[in-house]
C-alpha positions as CSV (number, residue, x, y, z in Angstrom):
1,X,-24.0,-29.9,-23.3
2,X,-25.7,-29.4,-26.5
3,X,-26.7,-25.6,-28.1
4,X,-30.1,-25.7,-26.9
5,X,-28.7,-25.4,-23.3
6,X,-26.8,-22.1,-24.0
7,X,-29.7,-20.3,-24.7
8,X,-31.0,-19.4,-21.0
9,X,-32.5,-15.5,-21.9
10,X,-33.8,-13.3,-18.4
11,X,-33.9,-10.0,-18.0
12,X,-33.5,-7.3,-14.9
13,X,-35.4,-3.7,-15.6
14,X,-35.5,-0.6,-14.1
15,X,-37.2,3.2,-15.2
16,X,-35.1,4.3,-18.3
17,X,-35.7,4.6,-22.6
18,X,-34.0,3.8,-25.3
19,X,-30.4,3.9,-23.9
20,X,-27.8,0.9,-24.1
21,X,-25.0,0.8,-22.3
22,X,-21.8,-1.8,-23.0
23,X,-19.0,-2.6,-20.5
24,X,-16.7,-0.4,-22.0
25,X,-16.7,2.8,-20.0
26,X,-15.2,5.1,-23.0
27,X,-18.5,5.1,-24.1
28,X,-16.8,3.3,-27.4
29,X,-18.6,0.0,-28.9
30,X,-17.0,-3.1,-27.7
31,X,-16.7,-6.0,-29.5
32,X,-18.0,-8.8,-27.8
33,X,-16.3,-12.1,-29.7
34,X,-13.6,-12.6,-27.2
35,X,-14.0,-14.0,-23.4
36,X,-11.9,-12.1,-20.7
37,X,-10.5,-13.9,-17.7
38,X,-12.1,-12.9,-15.7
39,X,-14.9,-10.9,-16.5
40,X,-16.2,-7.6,-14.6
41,X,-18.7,-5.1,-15.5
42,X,-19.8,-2.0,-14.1
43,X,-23.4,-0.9,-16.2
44,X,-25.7,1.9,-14.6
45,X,-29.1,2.9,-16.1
46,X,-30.8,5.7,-14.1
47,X,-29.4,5.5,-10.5
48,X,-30.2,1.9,-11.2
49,X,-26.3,-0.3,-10.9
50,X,-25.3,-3.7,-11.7
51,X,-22.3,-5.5,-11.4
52,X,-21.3,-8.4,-13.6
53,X,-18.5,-10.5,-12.6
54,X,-17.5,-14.3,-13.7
55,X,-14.2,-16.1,-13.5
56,X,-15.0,-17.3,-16.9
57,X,-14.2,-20.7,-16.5
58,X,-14.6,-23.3,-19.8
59,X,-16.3,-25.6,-17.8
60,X,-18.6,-24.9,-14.4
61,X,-18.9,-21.1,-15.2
62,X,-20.8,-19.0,-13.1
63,X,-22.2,-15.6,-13.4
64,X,-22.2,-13.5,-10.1
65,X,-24.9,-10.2,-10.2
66,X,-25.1,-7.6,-7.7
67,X,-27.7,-4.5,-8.2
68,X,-27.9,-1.2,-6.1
69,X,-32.1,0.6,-6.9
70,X,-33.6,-2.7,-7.4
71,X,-36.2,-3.2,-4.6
72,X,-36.3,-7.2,-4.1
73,X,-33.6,-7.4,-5.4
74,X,-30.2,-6.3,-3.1
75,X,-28.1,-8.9,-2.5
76,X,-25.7,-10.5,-5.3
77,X,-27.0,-13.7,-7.0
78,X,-25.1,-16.4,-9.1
79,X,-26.2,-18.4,-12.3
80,X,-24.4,-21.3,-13.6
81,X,-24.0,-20.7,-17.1
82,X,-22.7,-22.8,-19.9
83,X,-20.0,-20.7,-21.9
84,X,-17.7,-17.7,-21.2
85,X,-18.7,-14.0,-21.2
86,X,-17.7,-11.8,-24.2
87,X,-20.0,-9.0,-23.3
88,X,-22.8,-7.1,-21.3
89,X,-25.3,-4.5,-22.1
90,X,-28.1,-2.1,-20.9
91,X,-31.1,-1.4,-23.0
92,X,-34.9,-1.1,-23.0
93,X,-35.8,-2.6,-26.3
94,X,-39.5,-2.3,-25.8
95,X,-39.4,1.5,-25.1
96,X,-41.2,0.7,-22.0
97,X,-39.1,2.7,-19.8
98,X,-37.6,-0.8,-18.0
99,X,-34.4,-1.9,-19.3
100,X,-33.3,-4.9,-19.5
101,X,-29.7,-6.6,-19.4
102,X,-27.8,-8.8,-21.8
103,X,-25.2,-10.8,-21.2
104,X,-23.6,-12.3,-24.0
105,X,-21.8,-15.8,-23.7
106,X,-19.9,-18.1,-26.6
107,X,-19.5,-21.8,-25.7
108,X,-15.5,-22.9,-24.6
109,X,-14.8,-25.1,-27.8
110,X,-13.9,-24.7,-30.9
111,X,-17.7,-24.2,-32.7
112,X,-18.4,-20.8,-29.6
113,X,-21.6,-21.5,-29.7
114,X,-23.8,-18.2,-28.9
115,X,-25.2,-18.1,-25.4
116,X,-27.2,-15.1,-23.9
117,X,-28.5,-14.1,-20.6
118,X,-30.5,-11.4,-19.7
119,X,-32.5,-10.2,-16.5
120,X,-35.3,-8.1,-15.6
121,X,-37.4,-7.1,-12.3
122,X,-41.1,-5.9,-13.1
123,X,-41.4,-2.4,-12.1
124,X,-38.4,-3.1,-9.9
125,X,-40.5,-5.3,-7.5
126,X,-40.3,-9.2,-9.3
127,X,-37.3,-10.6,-11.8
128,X,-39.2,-12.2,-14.7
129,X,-37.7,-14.7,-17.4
130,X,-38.0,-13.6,-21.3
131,X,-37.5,-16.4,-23.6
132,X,-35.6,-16.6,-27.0
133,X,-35.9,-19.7,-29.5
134,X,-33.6,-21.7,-30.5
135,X,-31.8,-21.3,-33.9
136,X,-32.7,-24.7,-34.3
137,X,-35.8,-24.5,-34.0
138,X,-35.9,-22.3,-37.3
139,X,-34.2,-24.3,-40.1
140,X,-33.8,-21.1,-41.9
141,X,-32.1,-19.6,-39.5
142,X,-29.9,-22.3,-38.4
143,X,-29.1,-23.0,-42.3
144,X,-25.6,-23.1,-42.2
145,X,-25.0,-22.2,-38.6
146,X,-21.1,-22.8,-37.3
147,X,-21.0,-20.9,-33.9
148,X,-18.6,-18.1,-33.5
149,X,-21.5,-15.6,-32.4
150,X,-21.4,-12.1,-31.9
151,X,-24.5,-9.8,-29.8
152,X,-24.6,-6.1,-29.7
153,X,-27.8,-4.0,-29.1
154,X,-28.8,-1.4,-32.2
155,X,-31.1,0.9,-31.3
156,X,-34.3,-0.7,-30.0
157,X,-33.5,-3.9,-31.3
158,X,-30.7,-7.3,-30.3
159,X,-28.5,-8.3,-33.3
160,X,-26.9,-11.1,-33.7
161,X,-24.3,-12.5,-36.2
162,X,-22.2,-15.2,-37.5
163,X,-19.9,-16.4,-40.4
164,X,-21.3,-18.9,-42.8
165,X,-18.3,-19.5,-44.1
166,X,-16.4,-18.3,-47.7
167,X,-18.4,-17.4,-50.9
168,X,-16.3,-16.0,-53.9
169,X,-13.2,-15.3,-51.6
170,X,-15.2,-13.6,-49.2
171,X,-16.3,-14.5,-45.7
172,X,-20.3,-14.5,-45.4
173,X,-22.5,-13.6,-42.3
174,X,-25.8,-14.0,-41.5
175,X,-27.4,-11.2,-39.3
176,X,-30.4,-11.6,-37.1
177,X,-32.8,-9.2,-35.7
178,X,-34.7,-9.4,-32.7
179,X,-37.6,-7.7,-31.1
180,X,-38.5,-7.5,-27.5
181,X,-42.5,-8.5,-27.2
182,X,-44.6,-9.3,-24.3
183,X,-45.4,-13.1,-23.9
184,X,-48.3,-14.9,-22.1
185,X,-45.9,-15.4,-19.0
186,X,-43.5,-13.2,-19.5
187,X,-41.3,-11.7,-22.7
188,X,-40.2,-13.0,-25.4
189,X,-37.1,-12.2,-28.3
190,X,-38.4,-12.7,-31.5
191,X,-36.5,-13.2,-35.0
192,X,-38.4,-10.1,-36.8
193,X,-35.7,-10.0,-40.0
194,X,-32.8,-11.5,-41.1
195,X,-29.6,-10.9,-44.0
196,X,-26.8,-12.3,-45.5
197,X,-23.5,-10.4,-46.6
């Protein structure tokens, strides 16, 4: 499939601010460039619990959720999903007191192209979609665009990065940051800034 595929983006969100959570339990960052076979999370956000779990296959992947405080939302659902998992987070990027999750996916080929998936239940009642744009949508963005992504919440805001290749010895990135807004239907991610180094 091509990259426009991998970017499915939903999110899940229960009462909590500010906070993100990754699926390492030591509280360390993780760094979420590699795919684990299988993958299984444990993330919990105010008495609020998910469970991530995929066999992280290359090809017919699925993505298996289970939730404990969600109110229409208590049995385990699965999402086909094109790519393998490399991470998952908790966060509430719009300091609304909802979190959402992330989960982060890279494409099983050679180029990893950056996938992500999110999900998040409206006061804990409905699971709405938020949307992110493709890089290729924004030529500026996609300038120079090889794969090989990497996701990681900062704060209140979802980064993401990738190598553009070598400049004067040096391997070169290009970071993007995105903001969590409110959409007509639902939310969306928006590029707000990005850099090179």
């Amino acid at each position: 499939m091509g990259y426009k595929f991998c970017l499915i983006l939903l999110a899940l969100s229960m009462p909590l601010l500010g906070l993100a959570q990754s699926a390492n339990s030591s509280g360390l960052p993780m760094s979420f460039s590699v795919a684990q076979k299988p993958f299984s999370a444990h993330l919990s956000l105010n008495k609020v619990e998910f469970d991530i779990y995929s066999p992280n296959r290359p090809s017919n992947n699925v993505v298996t959720i289970t939730s404990q405080g969600i109110e229409g939302n208590r049995s385990p659902f699965s999402v086909p999903v094109v790519g393998q998992l490399t991470g998952a987070e908790v966060a509430d990027l719009n300091n609304d007191g909802y979190p959402e999750i992330y989960i982060y996916l890279n494409t099983a080929n050679s180029n990893a192209y950056g996938c992500l998936l999110a999900y998040a239940s409206n006061m804990n009642k409905s699971i709405t979609p938020i949307y992110i744009p493709s890089l290729i949508d924004d030529s500026k963005l996609f300038s120079g665009y090889k794969g090989h992504d990497e996701f990681s919440v900062v704060e209140s805001k979802l980064m993401r990065r990738f190598p553009l290749g070598m400049k004067n010895s040096a391997q070169q990135y290009r970071q993007i940051q995105y903001r969590l807004d409110a959409g007509e239907a639902g939310w969306v991610l928006r590029p707000e800034q990005s850099v090179e180094f």
